[in-house]
C-alpha positions as CSV (number, residue, x, y, z in Angstrom):
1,X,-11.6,-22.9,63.4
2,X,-8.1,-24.5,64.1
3,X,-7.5,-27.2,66.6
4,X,-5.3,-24.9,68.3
5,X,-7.9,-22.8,68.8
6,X,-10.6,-25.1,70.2
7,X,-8.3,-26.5,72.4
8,X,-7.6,-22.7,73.9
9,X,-11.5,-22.3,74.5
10,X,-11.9,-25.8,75.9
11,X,-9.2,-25.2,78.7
12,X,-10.8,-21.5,79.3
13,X,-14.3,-22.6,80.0
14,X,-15.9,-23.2,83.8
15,X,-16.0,-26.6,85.2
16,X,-19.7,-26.9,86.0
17,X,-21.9,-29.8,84.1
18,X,-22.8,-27.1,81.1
19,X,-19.5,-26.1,80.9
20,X,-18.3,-29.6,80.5
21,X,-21.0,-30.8,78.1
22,X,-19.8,-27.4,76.2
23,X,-16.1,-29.0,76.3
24,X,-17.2,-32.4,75.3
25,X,-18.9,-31.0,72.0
26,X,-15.8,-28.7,71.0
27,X,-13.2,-31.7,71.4
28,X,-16.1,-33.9,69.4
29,X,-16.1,-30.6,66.7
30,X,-12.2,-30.9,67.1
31,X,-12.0,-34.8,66.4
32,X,-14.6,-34.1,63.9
33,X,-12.5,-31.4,62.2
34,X,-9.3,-33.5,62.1
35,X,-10.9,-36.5,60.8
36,X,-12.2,-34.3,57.8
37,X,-8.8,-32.9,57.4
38,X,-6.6,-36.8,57.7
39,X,-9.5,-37.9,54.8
40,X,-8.9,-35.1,52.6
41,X,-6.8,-36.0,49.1
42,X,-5.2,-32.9,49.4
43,X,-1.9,-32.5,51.1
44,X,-2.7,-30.4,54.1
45,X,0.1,-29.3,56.7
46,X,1.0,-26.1,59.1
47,X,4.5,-25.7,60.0
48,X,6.5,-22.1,61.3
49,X,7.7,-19.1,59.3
50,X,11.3,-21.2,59.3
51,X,9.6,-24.2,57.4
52,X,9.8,-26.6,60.9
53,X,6.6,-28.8,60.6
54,X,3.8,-28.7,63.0
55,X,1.5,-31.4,61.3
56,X,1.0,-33.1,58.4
57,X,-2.4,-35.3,56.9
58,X,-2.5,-38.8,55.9
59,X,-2.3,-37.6,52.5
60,X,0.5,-35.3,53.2
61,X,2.4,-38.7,54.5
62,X,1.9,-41.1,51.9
63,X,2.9,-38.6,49.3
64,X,6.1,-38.2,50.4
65,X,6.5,-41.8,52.1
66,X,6.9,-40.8,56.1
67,X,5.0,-41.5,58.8
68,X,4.3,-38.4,60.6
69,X,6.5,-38.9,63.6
70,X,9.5,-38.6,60.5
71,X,8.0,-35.7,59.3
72,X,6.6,-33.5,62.3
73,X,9.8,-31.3,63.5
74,X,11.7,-31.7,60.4
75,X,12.4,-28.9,58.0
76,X,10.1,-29.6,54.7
77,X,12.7,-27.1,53.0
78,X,15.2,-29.7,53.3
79,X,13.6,-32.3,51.2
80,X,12.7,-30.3,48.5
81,X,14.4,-30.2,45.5
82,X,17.6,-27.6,45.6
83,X,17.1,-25.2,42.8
84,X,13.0,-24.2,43.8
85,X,14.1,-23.8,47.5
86,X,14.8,-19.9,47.3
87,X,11.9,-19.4,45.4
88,X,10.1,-21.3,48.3
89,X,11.8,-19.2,51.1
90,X,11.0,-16.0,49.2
91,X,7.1,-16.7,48.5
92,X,7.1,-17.8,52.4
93,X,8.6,-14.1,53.0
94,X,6.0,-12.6,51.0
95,X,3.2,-14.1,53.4
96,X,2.1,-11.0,55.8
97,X,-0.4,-11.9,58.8
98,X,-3.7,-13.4,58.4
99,X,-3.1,-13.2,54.7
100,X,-2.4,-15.9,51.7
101,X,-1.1,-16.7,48.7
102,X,-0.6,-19.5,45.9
103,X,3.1,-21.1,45.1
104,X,3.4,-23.6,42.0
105,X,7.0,-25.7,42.2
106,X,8.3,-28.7,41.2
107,X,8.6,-31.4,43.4
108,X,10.4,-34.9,43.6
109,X,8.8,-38.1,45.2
110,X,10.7,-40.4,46.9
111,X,10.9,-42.6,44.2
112,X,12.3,-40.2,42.0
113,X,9.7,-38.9,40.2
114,X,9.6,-35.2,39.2
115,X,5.6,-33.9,40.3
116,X,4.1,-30.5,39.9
117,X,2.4,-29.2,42.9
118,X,0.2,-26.4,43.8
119,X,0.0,-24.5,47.5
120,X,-2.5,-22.4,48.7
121,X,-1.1,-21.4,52.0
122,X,-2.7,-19.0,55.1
123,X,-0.7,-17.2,57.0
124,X,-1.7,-16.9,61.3
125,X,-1.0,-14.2,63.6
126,X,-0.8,-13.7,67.2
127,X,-2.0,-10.9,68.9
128,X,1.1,-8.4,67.8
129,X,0.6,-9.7,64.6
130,X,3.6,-11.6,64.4
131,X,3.0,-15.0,61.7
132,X,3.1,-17.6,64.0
133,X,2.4,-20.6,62.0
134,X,1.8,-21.1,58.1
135,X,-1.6,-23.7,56.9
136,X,-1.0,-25.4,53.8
137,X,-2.9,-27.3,51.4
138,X,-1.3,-28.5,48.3
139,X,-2.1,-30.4,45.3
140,X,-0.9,-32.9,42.6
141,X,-1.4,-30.4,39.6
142,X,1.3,-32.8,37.5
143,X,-1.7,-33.8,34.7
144,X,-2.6,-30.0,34.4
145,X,1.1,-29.2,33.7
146,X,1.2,-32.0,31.4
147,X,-1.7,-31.5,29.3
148,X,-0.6,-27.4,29.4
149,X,2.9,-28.3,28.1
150,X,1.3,-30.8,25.3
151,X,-0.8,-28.0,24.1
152,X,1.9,-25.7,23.9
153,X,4.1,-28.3,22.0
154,X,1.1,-28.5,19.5
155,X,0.6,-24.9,19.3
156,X,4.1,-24.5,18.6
157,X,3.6,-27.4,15.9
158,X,0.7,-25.4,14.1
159,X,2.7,-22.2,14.5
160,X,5.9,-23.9,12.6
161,X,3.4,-25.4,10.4
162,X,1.5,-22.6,9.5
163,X,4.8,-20.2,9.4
164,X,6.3,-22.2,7.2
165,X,3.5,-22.1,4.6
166,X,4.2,-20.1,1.2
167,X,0.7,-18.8,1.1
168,X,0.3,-15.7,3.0
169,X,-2.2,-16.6,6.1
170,X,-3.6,-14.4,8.7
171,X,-6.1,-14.3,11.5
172,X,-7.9,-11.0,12.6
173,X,-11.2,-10.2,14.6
174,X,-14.8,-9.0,12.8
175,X,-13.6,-5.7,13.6
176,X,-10.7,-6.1,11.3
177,X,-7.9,-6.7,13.9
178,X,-5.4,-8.4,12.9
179,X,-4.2,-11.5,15.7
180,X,-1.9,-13.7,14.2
181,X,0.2,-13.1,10.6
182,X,2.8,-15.6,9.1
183,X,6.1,-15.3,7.1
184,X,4.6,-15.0,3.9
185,X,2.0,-12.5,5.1
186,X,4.7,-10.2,6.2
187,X,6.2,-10.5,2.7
188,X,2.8,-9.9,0.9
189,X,2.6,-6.7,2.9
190,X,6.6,-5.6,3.4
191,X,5.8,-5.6,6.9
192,X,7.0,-6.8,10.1
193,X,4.6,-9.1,12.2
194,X,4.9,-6.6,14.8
195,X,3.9,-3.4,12.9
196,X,1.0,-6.1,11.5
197,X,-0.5,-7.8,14.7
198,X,-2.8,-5.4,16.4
199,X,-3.6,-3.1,13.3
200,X,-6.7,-3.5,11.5
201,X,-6.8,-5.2,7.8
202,X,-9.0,-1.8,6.6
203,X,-6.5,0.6,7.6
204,X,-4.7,0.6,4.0
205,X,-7.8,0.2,1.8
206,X,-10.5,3.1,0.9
207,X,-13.7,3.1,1.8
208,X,-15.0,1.6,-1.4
209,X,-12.8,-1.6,-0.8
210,X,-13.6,-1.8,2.7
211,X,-17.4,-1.9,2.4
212,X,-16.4,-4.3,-0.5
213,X,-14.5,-6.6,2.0
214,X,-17.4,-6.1,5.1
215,X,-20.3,-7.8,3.0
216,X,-17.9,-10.5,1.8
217,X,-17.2,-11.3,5.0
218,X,-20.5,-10.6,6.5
219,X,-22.0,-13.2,4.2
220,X,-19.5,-16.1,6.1
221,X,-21.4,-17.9,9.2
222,X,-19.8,-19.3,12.0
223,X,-18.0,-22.6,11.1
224,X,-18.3,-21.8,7.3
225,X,-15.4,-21.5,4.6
226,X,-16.0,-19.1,1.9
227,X,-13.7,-18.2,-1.2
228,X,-13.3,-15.1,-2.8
229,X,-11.5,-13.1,-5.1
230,X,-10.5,-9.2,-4.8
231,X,-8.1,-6.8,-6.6
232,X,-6.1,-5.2,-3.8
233,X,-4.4,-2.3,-4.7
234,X,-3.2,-1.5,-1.5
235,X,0.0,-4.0,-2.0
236,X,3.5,-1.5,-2.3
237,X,4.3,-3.7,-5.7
238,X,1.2,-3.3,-7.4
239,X,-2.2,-3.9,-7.7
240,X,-2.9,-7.3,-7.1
241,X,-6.1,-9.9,-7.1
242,X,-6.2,-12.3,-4.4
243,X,-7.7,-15.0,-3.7
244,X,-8.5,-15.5,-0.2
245,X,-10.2,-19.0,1.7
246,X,-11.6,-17.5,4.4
247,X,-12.8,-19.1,8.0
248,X,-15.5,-17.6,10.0
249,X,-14.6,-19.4,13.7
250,X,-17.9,-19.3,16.2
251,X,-18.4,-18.9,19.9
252,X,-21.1,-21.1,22.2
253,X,-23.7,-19.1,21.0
254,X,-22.7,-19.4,16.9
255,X,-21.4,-15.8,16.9
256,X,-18.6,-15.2,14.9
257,X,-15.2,-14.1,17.0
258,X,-12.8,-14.5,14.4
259,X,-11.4,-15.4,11.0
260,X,-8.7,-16.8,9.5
261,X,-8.2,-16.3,5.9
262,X,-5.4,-17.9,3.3
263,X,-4.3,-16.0,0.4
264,X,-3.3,-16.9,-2.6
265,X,-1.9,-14.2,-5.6
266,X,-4.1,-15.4,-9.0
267,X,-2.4,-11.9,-11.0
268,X,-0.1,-14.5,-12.8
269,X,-2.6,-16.6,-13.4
270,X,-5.1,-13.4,-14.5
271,X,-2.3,-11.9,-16.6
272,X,-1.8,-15.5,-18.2
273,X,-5.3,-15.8,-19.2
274,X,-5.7,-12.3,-20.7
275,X,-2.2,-12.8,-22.5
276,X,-3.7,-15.8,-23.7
277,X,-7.1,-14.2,-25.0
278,X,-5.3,-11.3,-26.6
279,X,-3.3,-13.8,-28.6
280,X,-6.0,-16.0,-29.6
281,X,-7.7,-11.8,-31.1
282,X,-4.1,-11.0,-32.6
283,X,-4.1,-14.4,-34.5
284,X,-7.8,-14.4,-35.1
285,X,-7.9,-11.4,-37.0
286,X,-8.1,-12.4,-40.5
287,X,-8.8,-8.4,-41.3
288,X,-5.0,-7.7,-40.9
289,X,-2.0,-8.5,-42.5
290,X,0.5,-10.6,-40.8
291,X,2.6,-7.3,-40.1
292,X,-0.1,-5.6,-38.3
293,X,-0.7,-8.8,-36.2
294,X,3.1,-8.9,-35.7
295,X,2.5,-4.8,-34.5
296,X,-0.3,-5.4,-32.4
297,X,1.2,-8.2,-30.7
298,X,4.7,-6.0,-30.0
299,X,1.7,-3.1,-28.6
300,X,0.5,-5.8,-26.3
301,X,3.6,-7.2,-25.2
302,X,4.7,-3.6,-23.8
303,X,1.8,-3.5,-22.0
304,X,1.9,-6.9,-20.9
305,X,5.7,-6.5,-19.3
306,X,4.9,-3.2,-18.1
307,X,8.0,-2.1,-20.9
308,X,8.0,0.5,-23.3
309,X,9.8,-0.6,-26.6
310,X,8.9,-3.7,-28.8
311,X,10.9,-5.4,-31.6
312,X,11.3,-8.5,-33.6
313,X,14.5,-8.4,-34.9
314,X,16.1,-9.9,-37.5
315,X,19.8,-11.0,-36.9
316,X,22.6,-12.2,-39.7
317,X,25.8,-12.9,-39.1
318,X,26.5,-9.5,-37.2
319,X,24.0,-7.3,-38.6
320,X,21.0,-6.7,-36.2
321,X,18.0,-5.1,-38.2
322,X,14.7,-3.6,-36.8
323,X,11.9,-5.8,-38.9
324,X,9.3,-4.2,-36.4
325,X,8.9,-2.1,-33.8
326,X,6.6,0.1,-31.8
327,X,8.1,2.8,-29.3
328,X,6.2,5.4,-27.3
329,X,7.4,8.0,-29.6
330,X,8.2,6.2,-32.9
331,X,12.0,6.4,-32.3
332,X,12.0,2.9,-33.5
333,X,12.8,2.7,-37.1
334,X,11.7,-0.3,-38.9
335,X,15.2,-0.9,-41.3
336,X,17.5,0.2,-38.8
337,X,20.4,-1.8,-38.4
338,X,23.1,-2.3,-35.3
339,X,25.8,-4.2,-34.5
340,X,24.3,-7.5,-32.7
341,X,27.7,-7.1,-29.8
342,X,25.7,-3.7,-28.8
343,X,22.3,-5.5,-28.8
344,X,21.5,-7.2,-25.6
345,X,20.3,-9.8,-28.2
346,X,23.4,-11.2,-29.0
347,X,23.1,-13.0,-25.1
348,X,20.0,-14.4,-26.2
349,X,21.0,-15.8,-29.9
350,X,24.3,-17.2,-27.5
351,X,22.2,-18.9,-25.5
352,X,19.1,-19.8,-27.2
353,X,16.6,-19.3,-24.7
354,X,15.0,-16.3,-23.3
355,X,16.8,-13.7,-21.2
356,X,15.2,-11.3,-18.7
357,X,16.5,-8.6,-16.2
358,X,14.6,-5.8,-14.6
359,X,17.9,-3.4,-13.1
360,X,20.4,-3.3,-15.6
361,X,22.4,-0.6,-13.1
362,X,22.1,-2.9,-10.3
363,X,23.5,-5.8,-11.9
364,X,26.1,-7.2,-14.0
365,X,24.5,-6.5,-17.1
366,X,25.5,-2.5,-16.1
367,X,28.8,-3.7,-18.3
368,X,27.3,-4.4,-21.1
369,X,27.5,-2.5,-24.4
370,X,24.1,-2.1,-25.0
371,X,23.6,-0.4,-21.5
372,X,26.6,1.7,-22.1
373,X,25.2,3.0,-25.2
374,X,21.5,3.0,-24.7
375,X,20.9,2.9,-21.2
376,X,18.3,0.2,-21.3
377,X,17.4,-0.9,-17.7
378,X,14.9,-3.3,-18.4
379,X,15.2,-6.5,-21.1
380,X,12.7,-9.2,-21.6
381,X,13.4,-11.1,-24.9
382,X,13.2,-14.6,-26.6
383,X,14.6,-16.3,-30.1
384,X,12.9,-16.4,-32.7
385,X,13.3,-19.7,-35.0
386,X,11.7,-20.2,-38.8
387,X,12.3,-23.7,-39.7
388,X,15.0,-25.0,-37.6
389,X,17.5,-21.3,-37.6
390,X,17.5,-18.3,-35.8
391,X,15.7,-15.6,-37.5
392,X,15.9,-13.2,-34.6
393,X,14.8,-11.7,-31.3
394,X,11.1,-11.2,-29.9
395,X,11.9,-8.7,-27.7
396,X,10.8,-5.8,-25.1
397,X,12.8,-3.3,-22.8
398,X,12.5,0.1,-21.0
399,X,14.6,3.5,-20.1
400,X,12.9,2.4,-16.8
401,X,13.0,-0.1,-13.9
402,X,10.4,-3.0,-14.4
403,X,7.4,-2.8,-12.2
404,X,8.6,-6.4,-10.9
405,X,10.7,-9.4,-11.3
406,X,10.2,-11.6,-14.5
407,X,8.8,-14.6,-14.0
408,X,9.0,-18.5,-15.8
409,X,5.4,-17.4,-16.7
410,X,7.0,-14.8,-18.8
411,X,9.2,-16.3,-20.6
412,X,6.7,-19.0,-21.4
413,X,4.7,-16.4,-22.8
414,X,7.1,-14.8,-24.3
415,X,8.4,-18.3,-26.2
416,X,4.9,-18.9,-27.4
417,X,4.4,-15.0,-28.8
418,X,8.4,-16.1,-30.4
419,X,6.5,-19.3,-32.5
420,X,3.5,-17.3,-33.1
421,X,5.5,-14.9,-35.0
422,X,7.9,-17.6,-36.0
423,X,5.0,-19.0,-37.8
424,X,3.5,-15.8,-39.3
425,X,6.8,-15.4,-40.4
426,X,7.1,-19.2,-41.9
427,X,3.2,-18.4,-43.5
428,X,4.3,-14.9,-45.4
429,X,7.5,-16.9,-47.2
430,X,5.7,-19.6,-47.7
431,X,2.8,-17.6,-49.2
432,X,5.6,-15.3,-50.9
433,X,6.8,-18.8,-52.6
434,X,3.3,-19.8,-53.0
435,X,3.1,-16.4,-55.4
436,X,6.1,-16.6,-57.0
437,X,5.5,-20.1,-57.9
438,X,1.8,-18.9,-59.1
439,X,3.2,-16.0,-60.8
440,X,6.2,-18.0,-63.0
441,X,3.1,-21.0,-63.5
442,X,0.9,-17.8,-65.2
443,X,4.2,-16.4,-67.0
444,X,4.8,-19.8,-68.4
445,X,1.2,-20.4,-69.3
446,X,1.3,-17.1,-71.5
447,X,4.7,-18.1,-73.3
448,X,3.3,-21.4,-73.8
449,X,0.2,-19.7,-75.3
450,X,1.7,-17.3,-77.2
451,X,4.1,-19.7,-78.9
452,X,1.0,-21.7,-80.0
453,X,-0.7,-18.8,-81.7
454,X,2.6,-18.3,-83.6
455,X,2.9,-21.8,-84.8
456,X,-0.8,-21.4,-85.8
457,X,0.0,-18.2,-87.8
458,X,2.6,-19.8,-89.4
459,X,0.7,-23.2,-89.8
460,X,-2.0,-21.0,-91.7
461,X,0.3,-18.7,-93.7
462,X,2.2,-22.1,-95.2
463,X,-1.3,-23.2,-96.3
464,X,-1.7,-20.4,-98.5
């Protein structure tokens, strides 16, 4: 009940003794009332539909510095701050009878300080239904609006922070929804984040993976980290393993809402590893000569770069021979000899150090003799050096596009497959001298021998 009101039923009620004990307890309710109101932290105020004040707490008053008798008949709209006062006006508009609303704006104190308040304001008719006079109560919400904008700065922090990150990083719901995908994501997947957020991480996979992918994940309790390792072969490049460090994140009750899981590629690192290991075979193979080796390494190298033709060449001067080679339908001839300036060799033996390209045709290489005569698109090769000189070119290539970019990983593989064959290379001569040397030892050894059994026969035939 207003004071307005209680006044109106005070003046309306008979003058007999119960009638005026009835008057004394609504103007004690009314003092009562208003005494609640003047103590109240909150700023509480009524004024007309025009903004002209009709009354204003204690609180209201020593917020903004005026006694009442300043404030009571002035225009609050006029001491509010410029640039909110139409959005004031309009949210005043918006008020119908005997209804309310709530109005955040930003206010300045008298001594110059810029607040946030918040108004909960009632609307109250007269009897046509006409808003007659507007209740107020408002409150210092400054702290909130601080404390909202420093967690926005830091979520925008984390964002950068997490957007910038080169692993791919994304957070989705136990139902496989994706909420939240960085940059690199987006580039694991060839995606947008908006064709991303809001799909489901299953929707790529078969079933097989998925159920692969549930228990993993089914396994990670609230608060827990767990790492695993997949094969996806859902990625547009290629199959590839992944890594993923995966966060289960808990509600109240320790059930799991969400995840967030880092990836990390490991194929290099796979591909590495079983590069190495088939090395480590090729080499160990004492069953095989070293040209077989040198073959089974060029049949592993093709499949290793994904390329079809493999070749250690040997280059002099400008004479390119084929010393091995392995082809997918033995068009390689071991003997053959080119002209190194049509050999995309000759760029390597110029510069020394390994030379890779995956698009001939989309690139300058497309000028090149060796795509002009050959059509070669993709070229992976290294030198080959025996004791201290070029002996030739390591080296791999396809009719076809490579499945993806070479890597440094690949031409450090491919410089130590260069000295493994340098070396078998290096072992045959030197096992080739070690024979020859052998072989003249044994000739001489039989001349020697045979000149002695001459001088003996001819040592014995003087005697007699």
């Amino acid at each position: 009940m207003t004071k307005e009101s209680i006044s109106r039923a005070a003046e309306t009620v008979p003058t007999d003794d119960a009638a005026l004990n009835l008057r004394t307890l609504l103007e004690q309710q009314r003092q009562l009332y208003q005494a609640v109101v003047q103590q109240q932290r909150e700023l509480v105020c009524r004024f007309k539909p025009d903004t002209t004040m009709l009354y204003a707490n204690e609180s209201y008053c020593r917020y903004y510095g005026k006694p009442v008798e300043e404030i009571v008949g002035t225009k609050f709209v006029d001491y509010i701050p410029e640039e909110v006062r139409d959005g004031v006006l309009a949210s005043l508009v918006s008020l119908g009878p005997d209804t309310t609303n709530v109005y955040e704006r930003i206010d300045i104190r008298p001594d110059g300080s810029q607040v946030w308040l918040h108004w909960h304001r009632s609307a109250v008719s007269d009897g046509n239904g006409n808003v007659v006079e507007i209740q107020a109560v408002g409150r210092d919400i400054t702290e909130v609006k601080l404390a909202q904008e420093s967690l926005r700065q830091q979520r925008e922090r984390y964002l950068a922070i997490i957007e910038d990150q080169a692993e791919p990083i994304l957070r989705f719901t136990p139902e496989g929804v994706r909420t939240f995908v960085n940059r690199a994501y987006c580039a694991l997947r060839e995606r947008t984040a908006e064709e991303l957020v809001g799909g489901n991480i299953y929707e790529w996979h078969s079933a097989e993976f998925s159920q692969k992918l549930k228990d993993v994940l089914s396994d990670i309790e609230a608060d827990q980290v767990k790492t695993f390792e997949l094969e996806d072969p859902s990625i547009s490049r290629g199959p590839r393993w992944i890594q993923w460090n995966c966060r289960a994140f808990g509600d109240e009750t320790g059930r799991v809402v969400e995840y967030q899981a880092v990836a990390r590629d490991t194929t290099a690192e796979k591909r590495q590893r079983r590069a190495l290991e088939a090395l480590n075979t090729i080499a160990a193979d004492a069953g095989k000569s070293s040209r077989d080796r040198i073959r089974a390494l060029l049949e592993f190298g093709c499949s290793h770069f994904g390329l079809e033709y493999g070749i250690l060449s040997e280059i002099s001067g400008s004479k390119y021979t084929i010393e091995e080679a392995v082809s997918p339908d033995g068009s390689l001839a071991e003997g053959a000899i080119f002209k190194v300036s049509d050999t995309y060799c000759s760029e390597v033996v110029r510069s020394g150090a390994p030379v890779g390209f995956t698009c001939a045709s989309d690139s300058p290489w497309q000028s090149h003799p060796c795509f002009e005569l050959t059509g070669l698109e993709a070229y992976v090769a290294a030198p080959v050096y025996v004791q201290g000189n070029v002996f030739g070119t390591l080296n791999f290539s396809s009719m076809h596009v490579a499945p993806e970019e070479f890597s440094q990983d690949d031409f450090d593989f491919l410089i130590l497959f260069s000295h493994w064959v340098a070396f078998q290379i290096t072992s045959d001569r030197q096992q080739n001298a070690l024979e020859q040397e052998n072989a003249l030892r044994a000739h001489a050894e039989l001349m020697l021998e045979r000149q002695v059994v001459r001088l003996e026969q001819s040592n014995a035939e003087l005697e007699q």
